[in-house]
C-alpha positions in Angstrom: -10.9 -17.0 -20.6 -8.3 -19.1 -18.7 -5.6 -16.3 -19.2 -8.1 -14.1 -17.4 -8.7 -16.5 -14.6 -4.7 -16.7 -13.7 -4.6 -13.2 -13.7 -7.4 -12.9 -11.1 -5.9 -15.2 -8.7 -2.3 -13.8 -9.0 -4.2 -10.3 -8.4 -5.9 -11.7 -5.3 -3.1 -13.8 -3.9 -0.6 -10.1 -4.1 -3.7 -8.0 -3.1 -3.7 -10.6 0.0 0.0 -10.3 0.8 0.1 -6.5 0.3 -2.9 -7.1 3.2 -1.0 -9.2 5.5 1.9 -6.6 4.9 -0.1 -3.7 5.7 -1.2 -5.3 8.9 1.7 -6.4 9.9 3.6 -2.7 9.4 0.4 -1.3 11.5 1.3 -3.6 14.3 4.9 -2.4 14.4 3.6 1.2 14.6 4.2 1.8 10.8 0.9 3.3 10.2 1.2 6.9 11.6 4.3 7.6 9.7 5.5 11.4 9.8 3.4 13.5 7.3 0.1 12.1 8.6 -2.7 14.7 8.5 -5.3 13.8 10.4 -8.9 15.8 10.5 -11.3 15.4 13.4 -14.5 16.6 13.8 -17.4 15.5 16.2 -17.6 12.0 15.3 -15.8 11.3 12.5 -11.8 11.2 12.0 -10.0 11.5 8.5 -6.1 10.4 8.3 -4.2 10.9 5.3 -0.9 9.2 4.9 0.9 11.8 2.6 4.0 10.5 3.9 3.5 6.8 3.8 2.0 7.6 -0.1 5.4 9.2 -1.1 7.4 6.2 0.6 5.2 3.6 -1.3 5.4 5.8 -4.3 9.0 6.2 -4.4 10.0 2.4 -3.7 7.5 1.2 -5.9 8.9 3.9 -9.0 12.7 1.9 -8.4 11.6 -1.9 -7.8 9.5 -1.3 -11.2 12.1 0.4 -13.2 14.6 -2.6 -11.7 12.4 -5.1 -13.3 11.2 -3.4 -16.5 14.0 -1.6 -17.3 15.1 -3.1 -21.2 
C-alpha cells in the first residue's frame, strides 16, 4: 500500500507541473497553435488542438524512447 501511495503523489505533483506548464504556454499565446479547429454554434464553442496533440505527441514519442531505450 505504501508503493501505491508514492505513486499517487509523484502522479499528482507531474499532473500539477504539466498544469502550471499548460498555463503558463496559454499566457505566452501557446494555446491556439496552427491546426486549431474550432466549432461555434449559438452558445457553445468547441476547440480542438490537432496541432498542439501532434506536437505533444511527437516530443513526448522521443523524450520516452531517450529514457527507455535498453
Amino acid at each position: 500500500m505504501e508503493t501505491a501511495g508514492k505513486i499517487l503523489l509523484v502522479t499528482a505533483v507531474v499532473l500539477a507541473i504539466l498544469g502550471l506548464g499548460a498555463l503558463g504556454l496559454a499566457k505566452l499565446g501557446v494555446d491556439r497553435v496552427p491546426g486549431t479547429l474550432s466549432w461555434r454554434s449559438d452558445n457553445v464553442t468547441v476547440f480542438i488542438p490537432v496541432g498542439l496533440m501532434l506536437l505533444v505527441s511527437i516530443v513526448g514519442t522521443i523524450v520516452l524512447n531517450l529514457f527507455l531505450r535498453r
